[in-house]
N, C-alpha and C positions, 0 to 999 in steps of 0.2 A: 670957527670954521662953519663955512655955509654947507651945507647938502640935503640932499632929502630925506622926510622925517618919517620915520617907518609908519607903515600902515596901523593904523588900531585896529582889531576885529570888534563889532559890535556881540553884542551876547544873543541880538536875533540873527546874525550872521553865524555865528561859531554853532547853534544849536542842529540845520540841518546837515553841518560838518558830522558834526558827534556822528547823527545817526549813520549817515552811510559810514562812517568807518565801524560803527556798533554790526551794522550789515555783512560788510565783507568780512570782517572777522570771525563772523557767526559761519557764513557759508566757508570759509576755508578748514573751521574748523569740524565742520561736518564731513567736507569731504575726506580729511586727514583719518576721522573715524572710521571712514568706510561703511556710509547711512548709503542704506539703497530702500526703494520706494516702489511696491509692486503689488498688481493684485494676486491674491490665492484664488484658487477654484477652476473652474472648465469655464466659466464666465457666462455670458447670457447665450441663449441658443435658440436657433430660428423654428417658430415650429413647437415649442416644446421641450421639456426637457424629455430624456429618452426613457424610456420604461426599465423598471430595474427587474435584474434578474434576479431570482432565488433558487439554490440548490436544495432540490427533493433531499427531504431526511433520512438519513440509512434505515432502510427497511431492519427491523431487528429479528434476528434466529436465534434459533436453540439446538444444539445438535447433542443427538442422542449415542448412547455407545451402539459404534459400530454394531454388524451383526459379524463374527468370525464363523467362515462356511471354509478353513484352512486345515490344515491339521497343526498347524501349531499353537499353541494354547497362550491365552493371556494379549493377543498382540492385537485386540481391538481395543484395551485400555490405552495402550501406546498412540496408534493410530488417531485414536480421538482426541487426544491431548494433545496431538502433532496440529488435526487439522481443526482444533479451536483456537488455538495461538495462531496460526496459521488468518482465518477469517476476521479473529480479533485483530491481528496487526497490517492488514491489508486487503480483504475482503471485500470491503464496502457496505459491510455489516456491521449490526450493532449484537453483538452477542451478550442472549439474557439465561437465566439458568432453568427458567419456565416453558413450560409450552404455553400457558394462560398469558405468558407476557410478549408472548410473539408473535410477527405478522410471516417466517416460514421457519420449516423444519426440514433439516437438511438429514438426509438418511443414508448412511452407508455402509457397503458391505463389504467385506475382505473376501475375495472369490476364487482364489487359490494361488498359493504358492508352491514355486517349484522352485528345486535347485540342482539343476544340473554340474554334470562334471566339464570345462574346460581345457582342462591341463592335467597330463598325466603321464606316466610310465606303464610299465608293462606290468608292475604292481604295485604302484603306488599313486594316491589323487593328489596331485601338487595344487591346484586350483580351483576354485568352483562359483558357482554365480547364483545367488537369489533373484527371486523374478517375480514379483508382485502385482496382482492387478485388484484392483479397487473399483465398483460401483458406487459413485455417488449420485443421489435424486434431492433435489429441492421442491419441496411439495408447499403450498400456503397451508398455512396452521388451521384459517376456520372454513375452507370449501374442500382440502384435499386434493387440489387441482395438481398439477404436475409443472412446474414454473422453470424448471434446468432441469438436466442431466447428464452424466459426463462420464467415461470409465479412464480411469487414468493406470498403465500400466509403468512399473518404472526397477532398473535393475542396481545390484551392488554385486560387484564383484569381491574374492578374498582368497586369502591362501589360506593350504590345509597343511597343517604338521603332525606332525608324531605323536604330539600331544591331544589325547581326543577328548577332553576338558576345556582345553584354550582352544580348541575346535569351534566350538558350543559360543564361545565367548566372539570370538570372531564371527561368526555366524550371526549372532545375536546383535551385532553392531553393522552388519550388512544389511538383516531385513531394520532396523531403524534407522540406517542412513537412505533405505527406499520407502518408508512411511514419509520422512522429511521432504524427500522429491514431487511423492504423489500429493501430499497435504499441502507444499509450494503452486505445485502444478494445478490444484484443483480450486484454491483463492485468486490464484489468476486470472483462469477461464471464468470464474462465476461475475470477479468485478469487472472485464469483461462485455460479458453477456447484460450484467449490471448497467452499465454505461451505456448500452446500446437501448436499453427499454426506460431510461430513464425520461424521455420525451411523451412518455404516457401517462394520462389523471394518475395512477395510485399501482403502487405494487402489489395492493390487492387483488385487483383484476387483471393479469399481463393472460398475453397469449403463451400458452406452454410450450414448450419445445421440445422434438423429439429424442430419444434415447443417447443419438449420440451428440447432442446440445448445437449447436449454431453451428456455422458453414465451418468450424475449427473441427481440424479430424479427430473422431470420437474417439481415438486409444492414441496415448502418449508414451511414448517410452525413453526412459531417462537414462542413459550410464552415467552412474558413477566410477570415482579412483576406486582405487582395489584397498582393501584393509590390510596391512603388510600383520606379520606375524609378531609387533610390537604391540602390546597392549600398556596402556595406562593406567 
């Protein structure tokens, strides 16, 4: 039988065969990968690139024991231990344990506590309220200058029972639920005031501020819940 005689491929024909099928097979296989092909970075910029910014280093304090001008005894250790936890965990301070290692010194005084009656019968005190107010001054370490100031006043309420021991005790968890308020209230105000002077050369030289600290009202006063007759 006559017909036509299949084509031969020559081996310099079939060679750029290979390749493109070596090609597409490559590219399908990429794609199937999921290759993607991009630059990183902000890329070239007209001009410049832009100047970088650096955040001023926490100016570091040292806060000394309160000065207690109250009649209740011992409540400047508390106080102080409230408001160094207090500036170490949100302050914008670096709290050191020196006054030699510090650029300020924060100074505060317990300026009286009252506790009046609330609640009552015709002889009996059902309720009553602690009322605390606190001076605090941040002075720089080596000129003395007067860099903040602030009086933060702040209350706790409680009930009174029969018991005049758990009295004491209830009491005692009222003015440290109002040292915790004023020591909140006074890391706030100062990072703050902080934040606002941080566009100046050095924390060394700020301009000071007066008694009752920036345009924020110089006396704060905090209610706390009431201590129920349940102790822990």
């Amino acid at each position: 039988m006559s017909g036509a005689s299949p084509s031969v491929l020559s081996p310099r024909d079939s060679v750029p065969q290979a390749r493109l099928a070596a090609i597409a097979l490559l590219s399908l296989m990429l794609a199937g990968c999921g290759y993607q092909f991009r630059v990183e970075g902000a890329g070239p910029t007209i001009g410049g690139a832009p100047a970088e910014t650096t955040q001023p280093a926490a100016p570091r304090m040292v806060i000394p024991f309160f000065e207690n001008k109250s009649f209740e005894p011992n409540l400047e250790h508390k106080y102080t231990n409230y408001t160094l936890h207090e500036f170490a965990a949100g302050g914008g301070t670096r709290v050191v344990p020196r006054v030699e290692d510090a650029d300020l010194v924060l100074k505060g005084t317990i300026v009286s506590v009252i506790i009046p009656t609330i609640a009552f019968t015709q002889t009996t005190t059902l309720e009553s309220r602690v009322t605390v107010t606190v001076i605090a001054k941040v002075e720089e370490a080596r000129t003395g200058k007067v860099f903040w100031a602030q009086t933060a006043t702040a209350s706790s309420e409680f009930f009174v029972t029969t018991d005049l021991q758990f009295n004491r005790v209830l009491q005692t968890r009222a003015l440290e639920q109002a040292g915790r308020l004023i020591a909140e209230d006074l890391a706030t105000r100062f990072l703050n005031h902080l934040e606002q002077t941080q566009s100046r050369p050095s924390v060394g030289s700020p301009t000071p501020t007066s008694t009752g600290g920036s345009k924020d009202d110089p006396t704060r006063s905090s209610e706390s819940g009431r201590n129920g007759p349940t102790a822990k």
